[in-house]
C-alpha positions as a Markdown table, in Angstrom:
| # | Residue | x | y | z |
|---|---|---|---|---|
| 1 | Unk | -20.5 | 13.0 | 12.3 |
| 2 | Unk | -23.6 | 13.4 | 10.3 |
| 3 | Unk | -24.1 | 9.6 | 8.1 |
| 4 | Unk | -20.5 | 8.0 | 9.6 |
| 5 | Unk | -21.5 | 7.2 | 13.3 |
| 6 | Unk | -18.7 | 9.2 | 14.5 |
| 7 | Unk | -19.7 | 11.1 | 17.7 |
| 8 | Unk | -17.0 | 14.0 | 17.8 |
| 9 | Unk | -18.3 | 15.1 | 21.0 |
| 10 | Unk | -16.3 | 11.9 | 22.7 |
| 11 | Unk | -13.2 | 13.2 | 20.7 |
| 12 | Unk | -11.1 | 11.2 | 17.8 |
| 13 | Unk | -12.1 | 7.4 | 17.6 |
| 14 | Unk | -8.8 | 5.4 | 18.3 |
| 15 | Unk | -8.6 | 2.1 | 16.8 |
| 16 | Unk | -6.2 | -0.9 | 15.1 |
| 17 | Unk | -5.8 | -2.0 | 12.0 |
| 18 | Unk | -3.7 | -5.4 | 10.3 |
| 19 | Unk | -2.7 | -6.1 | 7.1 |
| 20 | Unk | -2.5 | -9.9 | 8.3 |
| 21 | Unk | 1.7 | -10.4 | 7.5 |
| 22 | Unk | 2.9 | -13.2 | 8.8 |
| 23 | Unk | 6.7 | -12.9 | 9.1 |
| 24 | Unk | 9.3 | -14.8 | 11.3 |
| 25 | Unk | 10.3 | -12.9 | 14.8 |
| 26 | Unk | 13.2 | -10.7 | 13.9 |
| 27 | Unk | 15.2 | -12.3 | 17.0 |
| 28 | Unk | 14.5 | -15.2 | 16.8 |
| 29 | Unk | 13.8 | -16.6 | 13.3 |
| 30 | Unk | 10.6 | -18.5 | 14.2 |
| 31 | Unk | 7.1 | -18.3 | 12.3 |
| 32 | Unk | 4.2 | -19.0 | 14.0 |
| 33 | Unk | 1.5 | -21.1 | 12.0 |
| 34 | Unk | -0.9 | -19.7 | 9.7 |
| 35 | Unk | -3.8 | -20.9 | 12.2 |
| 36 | Unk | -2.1 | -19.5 | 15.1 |
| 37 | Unk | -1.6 | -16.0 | 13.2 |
| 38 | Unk | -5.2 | -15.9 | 12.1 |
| 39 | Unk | -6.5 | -16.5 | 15.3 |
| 40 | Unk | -4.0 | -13.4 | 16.8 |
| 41 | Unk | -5.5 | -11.5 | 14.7 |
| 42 | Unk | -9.5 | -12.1 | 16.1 |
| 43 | Unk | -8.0 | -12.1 | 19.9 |
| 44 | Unk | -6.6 | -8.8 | 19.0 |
| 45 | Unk | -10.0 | -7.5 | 17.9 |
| 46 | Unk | -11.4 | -9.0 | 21.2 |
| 47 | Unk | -8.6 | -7.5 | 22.8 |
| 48 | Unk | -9.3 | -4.0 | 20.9 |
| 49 | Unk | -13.2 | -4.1 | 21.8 |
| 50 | Unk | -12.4 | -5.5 | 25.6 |
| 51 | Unk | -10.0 | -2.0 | 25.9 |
| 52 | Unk | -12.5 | 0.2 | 24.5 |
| 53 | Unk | -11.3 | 1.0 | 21.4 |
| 54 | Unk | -13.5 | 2.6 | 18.7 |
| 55 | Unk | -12.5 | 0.4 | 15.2 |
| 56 | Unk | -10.9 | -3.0 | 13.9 |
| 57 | Unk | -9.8 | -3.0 | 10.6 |
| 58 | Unk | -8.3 | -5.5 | 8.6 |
| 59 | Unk | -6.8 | -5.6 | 4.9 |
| 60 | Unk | -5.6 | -8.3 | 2.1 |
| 61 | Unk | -2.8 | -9.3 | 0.5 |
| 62 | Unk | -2.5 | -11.6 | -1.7 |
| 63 | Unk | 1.2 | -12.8 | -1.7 |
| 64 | Unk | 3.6 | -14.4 | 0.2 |
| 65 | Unk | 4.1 | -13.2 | 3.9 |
| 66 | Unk | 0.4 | -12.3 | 4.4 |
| 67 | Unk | -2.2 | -14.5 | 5.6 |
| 68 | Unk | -5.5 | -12.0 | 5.5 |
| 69 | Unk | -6.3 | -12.8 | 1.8 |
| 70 | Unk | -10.1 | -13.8 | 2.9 |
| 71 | Unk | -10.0 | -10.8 | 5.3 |
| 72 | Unk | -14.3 | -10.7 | 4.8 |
| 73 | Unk | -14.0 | -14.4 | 6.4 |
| 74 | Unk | -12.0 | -13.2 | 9.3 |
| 75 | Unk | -14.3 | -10.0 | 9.7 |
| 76 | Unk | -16.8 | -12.0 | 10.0 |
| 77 | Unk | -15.4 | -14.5 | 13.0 |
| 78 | Unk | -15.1 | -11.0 | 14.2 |
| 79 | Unk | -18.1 | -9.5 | 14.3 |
| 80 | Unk | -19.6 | -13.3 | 16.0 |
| 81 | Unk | -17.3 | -12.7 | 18.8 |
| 82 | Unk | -17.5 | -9.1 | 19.4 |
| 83 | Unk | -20.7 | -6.5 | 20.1 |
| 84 | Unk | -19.5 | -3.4 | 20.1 |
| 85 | Unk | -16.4 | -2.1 | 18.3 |
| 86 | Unk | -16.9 | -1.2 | 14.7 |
| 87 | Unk | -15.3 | -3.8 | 12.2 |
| 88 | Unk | -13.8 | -2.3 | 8.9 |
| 89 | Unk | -12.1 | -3.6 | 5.3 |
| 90 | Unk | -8.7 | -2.0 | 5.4 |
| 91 | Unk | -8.0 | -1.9 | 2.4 |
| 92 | Unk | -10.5 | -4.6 | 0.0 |
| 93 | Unk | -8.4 | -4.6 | -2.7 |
| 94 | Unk | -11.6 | -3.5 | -5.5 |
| 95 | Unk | -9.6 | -3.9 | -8.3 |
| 96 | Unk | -9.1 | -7.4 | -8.5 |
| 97 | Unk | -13.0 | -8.3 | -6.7 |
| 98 | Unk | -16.3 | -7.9 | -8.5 |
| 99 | Unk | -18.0 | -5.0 | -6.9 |
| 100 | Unk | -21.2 | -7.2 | -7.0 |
| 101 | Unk | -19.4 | -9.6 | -4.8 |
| 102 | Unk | -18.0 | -7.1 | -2.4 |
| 103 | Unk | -21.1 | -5.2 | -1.5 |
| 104 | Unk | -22.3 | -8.6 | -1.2 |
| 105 | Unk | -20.5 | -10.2 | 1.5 |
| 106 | Unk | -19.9 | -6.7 | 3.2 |
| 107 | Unk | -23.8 | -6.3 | 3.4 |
| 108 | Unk | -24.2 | -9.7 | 5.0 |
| 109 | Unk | -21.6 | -8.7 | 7.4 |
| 110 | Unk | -23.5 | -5.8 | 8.4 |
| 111 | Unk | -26.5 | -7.6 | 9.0 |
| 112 | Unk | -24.6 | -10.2 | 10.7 |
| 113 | Unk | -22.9 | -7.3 | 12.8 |
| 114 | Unk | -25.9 | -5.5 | 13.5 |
| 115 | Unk | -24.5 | -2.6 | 11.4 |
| 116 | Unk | -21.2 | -2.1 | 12.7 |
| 117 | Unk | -19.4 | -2.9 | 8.7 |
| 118 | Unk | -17.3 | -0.5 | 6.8 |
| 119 | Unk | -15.8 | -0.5 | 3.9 |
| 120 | Unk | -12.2 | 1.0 | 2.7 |
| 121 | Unk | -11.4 | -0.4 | -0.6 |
| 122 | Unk | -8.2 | 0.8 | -2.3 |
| 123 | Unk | -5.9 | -0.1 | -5.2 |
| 124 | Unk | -3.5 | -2.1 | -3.3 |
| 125 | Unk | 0.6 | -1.0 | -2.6 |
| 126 | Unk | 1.4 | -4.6 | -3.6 |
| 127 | Unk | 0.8 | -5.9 | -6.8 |
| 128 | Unk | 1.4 | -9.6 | -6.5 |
| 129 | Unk | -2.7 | -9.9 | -6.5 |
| 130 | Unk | -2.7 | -8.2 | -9.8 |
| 131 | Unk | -0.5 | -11.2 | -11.7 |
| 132 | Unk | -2.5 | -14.1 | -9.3 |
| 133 | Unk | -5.8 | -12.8 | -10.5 |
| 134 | Unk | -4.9 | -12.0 | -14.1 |
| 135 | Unk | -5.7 | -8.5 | -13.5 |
| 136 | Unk | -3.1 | -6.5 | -16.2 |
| 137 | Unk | -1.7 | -3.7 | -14.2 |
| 138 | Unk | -2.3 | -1.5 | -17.6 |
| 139 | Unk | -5.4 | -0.8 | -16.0 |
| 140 | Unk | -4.1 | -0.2 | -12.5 |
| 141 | Unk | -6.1 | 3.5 | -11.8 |
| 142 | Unk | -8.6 | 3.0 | -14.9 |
| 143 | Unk | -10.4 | -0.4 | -13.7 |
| 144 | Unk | -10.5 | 0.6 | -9.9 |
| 145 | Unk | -12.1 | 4.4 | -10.5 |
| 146 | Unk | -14.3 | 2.2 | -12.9 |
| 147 | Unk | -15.2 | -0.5 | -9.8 |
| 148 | Unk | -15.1 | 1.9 | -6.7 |
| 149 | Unk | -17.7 | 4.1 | -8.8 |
| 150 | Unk | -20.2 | 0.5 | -10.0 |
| 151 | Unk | -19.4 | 0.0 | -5.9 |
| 152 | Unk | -21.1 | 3.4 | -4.8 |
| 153 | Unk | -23.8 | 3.1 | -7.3 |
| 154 | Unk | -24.9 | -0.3 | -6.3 |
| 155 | Unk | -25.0 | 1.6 | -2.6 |
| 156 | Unk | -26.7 | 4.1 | -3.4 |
| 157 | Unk | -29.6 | 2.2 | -5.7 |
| 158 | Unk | -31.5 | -1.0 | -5.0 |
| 159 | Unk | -32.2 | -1.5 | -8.9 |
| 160 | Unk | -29.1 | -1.0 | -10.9 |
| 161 | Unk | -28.5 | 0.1 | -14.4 |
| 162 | Unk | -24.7 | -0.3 | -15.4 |
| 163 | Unk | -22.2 | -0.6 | -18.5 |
| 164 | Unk | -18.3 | -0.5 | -18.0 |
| 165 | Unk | -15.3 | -1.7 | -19.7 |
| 166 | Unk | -14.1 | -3.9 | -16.5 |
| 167 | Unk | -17.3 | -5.8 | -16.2 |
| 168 | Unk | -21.2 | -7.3 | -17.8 |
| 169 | Unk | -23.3 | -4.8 | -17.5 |
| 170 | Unk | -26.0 | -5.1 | -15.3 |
| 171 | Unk | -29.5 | -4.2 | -16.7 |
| 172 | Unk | -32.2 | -3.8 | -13.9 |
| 173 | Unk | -30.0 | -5.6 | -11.5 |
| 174 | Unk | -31.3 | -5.9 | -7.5 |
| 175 | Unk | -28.4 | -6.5 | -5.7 |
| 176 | Unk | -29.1 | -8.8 | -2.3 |
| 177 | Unk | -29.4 | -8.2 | 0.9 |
| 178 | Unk | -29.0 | -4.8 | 1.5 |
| 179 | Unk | -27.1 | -3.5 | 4.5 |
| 180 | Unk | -28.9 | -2.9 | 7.5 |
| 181 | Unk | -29.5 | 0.5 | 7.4 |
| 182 | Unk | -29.9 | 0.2 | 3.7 |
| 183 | Unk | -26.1 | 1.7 | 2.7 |
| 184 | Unk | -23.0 | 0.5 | 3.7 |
| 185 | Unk | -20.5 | 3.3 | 5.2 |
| 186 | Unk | -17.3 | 3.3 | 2.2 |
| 187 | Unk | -14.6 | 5.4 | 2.4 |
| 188 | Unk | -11.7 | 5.3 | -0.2 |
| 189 | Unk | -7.9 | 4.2 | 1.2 |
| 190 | Unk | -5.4 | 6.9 | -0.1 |
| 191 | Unk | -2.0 | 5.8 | 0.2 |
| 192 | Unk | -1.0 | 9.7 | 0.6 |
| 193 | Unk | -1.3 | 10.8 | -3.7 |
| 194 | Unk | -3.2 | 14.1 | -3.4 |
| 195 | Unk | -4.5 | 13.2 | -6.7 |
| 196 | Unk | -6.0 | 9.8 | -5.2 |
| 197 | Unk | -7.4 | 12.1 | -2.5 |
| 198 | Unk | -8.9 | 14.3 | -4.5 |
| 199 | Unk | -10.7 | 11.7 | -6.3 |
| 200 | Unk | -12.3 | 10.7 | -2.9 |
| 201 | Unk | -13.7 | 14.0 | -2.7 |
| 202 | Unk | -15.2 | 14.6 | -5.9 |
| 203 | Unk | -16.9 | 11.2 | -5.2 |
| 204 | Unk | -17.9 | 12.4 | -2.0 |
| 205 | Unk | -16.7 | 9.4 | 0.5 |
| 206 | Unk | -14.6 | 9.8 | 3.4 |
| 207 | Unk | -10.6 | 9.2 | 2.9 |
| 208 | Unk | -8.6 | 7.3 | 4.9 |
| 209 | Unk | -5.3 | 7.7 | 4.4 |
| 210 | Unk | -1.6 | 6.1 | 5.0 |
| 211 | Unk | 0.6 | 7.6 | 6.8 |
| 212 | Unk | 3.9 | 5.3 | 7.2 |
| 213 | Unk | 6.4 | 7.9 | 7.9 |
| 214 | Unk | 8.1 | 11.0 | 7.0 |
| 215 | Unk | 6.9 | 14.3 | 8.6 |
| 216 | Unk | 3.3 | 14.7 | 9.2 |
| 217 | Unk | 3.2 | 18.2 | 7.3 |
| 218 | Unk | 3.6 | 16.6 | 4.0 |
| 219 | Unk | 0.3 | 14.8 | 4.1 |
| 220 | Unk | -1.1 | 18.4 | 4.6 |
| 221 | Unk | -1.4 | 18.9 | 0.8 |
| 222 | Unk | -3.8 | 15.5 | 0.0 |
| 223 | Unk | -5.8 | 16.3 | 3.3 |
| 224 | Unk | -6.5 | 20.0 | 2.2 |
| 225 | Unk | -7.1 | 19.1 | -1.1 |
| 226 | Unk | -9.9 | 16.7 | -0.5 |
| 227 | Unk | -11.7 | 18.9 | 1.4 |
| 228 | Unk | -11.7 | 21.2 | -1.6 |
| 229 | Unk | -12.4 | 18.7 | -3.9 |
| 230 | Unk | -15.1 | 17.9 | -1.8 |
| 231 | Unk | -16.6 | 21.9 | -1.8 |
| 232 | Unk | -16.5 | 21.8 | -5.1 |
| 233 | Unk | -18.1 | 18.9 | -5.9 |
| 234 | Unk | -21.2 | 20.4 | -4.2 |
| 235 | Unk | -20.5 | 18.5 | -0.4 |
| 236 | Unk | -20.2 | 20.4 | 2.8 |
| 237 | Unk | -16.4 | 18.9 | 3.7 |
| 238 | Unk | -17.2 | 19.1 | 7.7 |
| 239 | Unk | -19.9 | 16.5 | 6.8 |
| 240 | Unk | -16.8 | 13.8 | 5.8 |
| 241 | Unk | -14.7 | 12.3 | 8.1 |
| 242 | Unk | -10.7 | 11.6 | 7.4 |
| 243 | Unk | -8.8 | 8.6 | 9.0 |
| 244 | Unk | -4.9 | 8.4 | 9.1 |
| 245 | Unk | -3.3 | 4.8 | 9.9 |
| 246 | Unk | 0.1 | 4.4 | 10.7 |
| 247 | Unk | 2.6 | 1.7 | 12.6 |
| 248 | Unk | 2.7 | 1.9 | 16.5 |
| 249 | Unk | 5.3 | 0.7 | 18.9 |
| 250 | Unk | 4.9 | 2.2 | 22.5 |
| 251 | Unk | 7.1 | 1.2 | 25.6 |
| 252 | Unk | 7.9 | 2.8 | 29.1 |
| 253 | Unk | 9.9 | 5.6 | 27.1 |
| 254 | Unk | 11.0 | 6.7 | 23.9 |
| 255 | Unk | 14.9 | 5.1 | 23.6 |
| 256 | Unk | 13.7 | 1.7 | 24.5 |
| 257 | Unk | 10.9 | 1.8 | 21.5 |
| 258 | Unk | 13.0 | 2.5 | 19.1 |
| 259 | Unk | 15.6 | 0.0 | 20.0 |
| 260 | Unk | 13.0 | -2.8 | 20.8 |
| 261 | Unk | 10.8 | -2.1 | 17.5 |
| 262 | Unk | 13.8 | -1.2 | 14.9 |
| 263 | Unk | 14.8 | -5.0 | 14.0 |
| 264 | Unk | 10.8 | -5.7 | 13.0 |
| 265 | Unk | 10.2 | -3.0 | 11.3 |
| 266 | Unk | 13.5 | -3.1 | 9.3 |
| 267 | Unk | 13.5 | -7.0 | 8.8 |
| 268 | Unk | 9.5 | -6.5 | 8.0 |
| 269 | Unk | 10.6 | -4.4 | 5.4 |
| 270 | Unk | 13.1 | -6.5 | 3.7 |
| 271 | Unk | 10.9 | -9.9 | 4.0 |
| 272 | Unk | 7.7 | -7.8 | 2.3 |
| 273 | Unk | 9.4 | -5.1 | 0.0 |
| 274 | Unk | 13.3 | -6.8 | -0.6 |
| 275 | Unk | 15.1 | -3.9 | 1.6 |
| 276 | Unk | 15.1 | -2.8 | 5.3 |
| 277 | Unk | 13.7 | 0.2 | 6.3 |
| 278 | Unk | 16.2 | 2.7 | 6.3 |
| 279 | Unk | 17.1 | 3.6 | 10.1 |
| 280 | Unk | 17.9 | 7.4 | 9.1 |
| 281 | Unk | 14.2 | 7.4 | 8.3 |
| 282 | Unk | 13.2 | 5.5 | 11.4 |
| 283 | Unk | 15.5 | 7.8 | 13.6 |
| 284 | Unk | 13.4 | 10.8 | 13.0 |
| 285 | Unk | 10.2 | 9.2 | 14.5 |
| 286 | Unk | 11.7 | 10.5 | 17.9 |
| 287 | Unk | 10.6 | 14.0 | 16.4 |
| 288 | Unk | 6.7 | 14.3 | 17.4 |
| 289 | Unk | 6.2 | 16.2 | 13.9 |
| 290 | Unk | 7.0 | 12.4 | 12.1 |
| 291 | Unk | 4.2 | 10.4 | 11.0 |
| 292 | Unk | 6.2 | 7.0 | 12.5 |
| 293 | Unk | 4.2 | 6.2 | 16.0 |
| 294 | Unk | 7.3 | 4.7 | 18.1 |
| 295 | Unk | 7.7 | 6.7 | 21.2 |
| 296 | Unk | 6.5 | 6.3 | 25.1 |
| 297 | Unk | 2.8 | 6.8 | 25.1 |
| 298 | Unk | 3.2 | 10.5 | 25.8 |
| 299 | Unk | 5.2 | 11.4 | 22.3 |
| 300 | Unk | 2.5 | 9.1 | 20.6 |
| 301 | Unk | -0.1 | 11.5 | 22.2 |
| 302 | Unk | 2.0 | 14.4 | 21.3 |
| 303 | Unk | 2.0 | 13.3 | 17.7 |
| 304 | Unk | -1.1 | 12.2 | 17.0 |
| 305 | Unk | -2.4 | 16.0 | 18.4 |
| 306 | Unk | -0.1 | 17.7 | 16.3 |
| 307 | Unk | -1.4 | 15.9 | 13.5 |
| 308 | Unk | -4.9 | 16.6 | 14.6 |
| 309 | Unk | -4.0 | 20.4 | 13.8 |
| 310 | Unk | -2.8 | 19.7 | 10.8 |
| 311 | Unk | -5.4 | 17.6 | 9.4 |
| 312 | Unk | -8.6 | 18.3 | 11.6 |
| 313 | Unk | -8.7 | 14.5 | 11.1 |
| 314 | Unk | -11.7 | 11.9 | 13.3 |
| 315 | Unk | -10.0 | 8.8 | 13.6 |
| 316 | Unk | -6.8 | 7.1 | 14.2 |
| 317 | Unk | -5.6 | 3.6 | 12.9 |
| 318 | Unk | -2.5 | 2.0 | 14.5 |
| 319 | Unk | -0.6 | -0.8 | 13.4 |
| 320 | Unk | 0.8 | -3.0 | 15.9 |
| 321 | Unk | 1.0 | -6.3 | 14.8 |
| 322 | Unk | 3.8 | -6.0 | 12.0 |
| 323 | Unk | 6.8 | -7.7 | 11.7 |
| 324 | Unk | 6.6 | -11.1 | 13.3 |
| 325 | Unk | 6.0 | -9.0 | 17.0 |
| 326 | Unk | 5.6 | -11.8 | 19.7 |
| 327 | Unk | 1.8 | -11.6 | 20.6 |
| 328 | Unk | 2.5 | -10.8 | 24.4 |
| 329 | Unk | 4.2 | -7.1 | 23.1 |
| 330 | Unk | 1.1 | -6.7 | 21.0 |
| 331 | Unk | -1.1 | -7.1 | 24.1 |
| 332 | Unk | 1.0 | -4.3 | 26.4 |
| 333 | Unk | 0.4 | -2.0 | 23.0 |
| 334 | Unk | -3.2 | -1.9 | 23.1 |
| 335 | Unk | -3.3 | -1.5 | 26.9 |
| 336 | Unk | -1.4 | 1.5 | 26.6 |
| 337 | Unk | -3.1 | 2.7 | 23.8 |
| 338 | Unk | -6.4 | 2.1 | 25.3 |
| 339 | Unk | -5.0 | 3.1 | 28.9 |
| 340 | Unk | -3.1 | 6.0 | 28.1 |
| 341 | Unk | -3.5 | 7.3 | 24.4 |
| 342 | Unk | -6.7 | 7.0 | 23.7 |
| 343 | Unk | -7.8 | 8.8 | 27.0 |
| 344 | Unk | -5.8 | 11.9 | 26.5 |
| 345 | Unk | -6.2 | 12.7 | 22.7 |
| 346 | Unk | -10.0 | 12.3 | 23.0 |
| 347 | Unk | -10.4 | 14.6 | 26.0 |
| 348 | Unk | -7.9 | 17.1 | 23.6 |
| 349 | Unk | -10.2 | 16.7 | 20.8 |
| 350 | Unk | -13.6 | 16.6 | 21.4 |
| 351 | Unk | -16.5 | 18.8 | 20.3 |
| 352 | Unk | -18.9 | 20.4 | 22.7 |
């Protein structure tokens, strides 16, 4: 895809993503250490590259039961012991950073990678970072459209020119080192607002958005109306690539992934937003029309091609690390995502 290094003629990229939570196993009650955690997280992305996956992408948090909060640190551990796989933000949490600083560090991680960095800032779900960094969450949509557009500019421009409310200006400002390839690849997170989405396309960036659960036709609207916002901002909309991320469990069938992966998700739940997921939502992931990826690998497949006619979407994100799952289950996820999903829904969907 033209400017996103997404070769549609090899069919959706399939990839992983963490948000870094580090919660205790829902069966047993143990944690594992905070060094132990972080260094999951890198063999995952080994693990990830090793399969042949397409993308590793990992987000902050900055609260209690997360331990990503310097995700561009871990990135970067990344990209030293990997060569291939493309390594992504997901989501930098702009509104609490200094764009300066962001494009920063992620343009020395793309010359560090060899230009395999991208970008997916967002607002952030969780607020906790808002009170820790004094960051009034008056301003929650005002100081981020302000950052994510100072963000794009300093992308776009090597000498930059800039006045905002959020931040000094910067008067004839060269902003150092540039990315390899002189611009870094940003796409906005949309946690499934159309109006977020729409945003995304007025500004021209590729979306990628969440899709937690709930059926896979409501995301429709934000999807449709990016493109549109995109047309009539003045962009060809076949030009931009959209992402969707969701959790993932997969086991030998569908009845035995739902049992196994219930008690994390629901005890995930309750640990990081004070309630359990509600198992009358979780119960219709067995539909392959629900966003939820829990399922044997061929309703996983059957959902994520459905939602390919929906959306028309280029890559898929799945989480398989939350909720305190024992490292060993993580491990059989990716080989069956890399073994079984992956194969299938890219010979489905690619382009001559």
């Amino acid at each position: 895809m033209k400017g996103y290094n997404i070769d549609e003629s090899k069919g959706m990229e399939i990839g992983l993503y963490s948000l870094g939570d580090l919660l205790p196993d829902a069966h047993t009650g143990n944690t594992i250490s905070e060094q132990e955690r972080i260094k999951n997280i890198v063999q995952t992305a080994r693990l990830a590259e090793e399969a042949g996956l397409d993308v590793f992408s990992l987000g902050e948090s900055h609260q209690k039961y997360f331990i990503s909060q310097a995700h561009q640190v871990i990135l970067g551990y990344i990209a030293a012991v990997t060569s291939k796989i493309k390594i992504s933000s997901g989501v930098t949490v702009l509104s609490t950073a200094d764009p300066v600083r962001v494009f920063e560090e992620f343009s020395t991680l793309d010359l560090l990678s060899d230009g395999r960095i991208e970008l997916i800032p967002g607002r952030a779900s969780r607020t906790g970072v808002y009170k820790l960094m004094g960051i009034s969450l008056r301003d929650y949509e005002a100081i981020f459209e302000e950052k994510f557009n100072l963000l794009l500019q300093l992308n776009r421009e090597r000498v930059v020119n800039w006045k905002g409310k959020y931040r000094p200006a910067l008067e004839d400002a060269e902003i150092l080192p540039r990315p390899l390839n002189d611009r870094l690849i940003i796409w906005r997170g949309v946690g499934g607002s159309a109006a977020s989405a729409i945003k995304a396309g007025f500004q021209g960036v590729p979306m990628t958005l969440a899709t937690l659960a709930g059926p896979a036709s409501a995301f429709k609207q934000s999807v449709d109306a990016y493109r549109l916002a995109l047309d009539q901002n003045g962009y060809n909309a076949s030009e931009f690539p959209v992402a969707t991320t969701s959790l993932c469990y997969i086991a030998d069938d569908t009845s035995t992934a739902m049992r196994e992966y219930f008690p994390y998700m629901s005890s995930g739940f309750e640990y990081v937003n004070g309630r359990p997921f509600s198992k009358y939502l979780f119960a219709e992931a067995k539909n392959s029309k629900n966003t939820l990826m829990v399922g044997n690998w061929e309703l996983i497949v059957e959902k994520i091609l459905y939602q390919h006619e929906l959306y028309g979407h280029q890559r898929f994100l799945a989480q398989v690390d939350f909720g305190g799952l024992p490292f060993s289950k993580i491990e059989k996820i990716i080989d069956i995502l890399a073994d079984k999903v992956a194969p299938a829904v890219r010979k489905e969907t690619k382009k001559d």
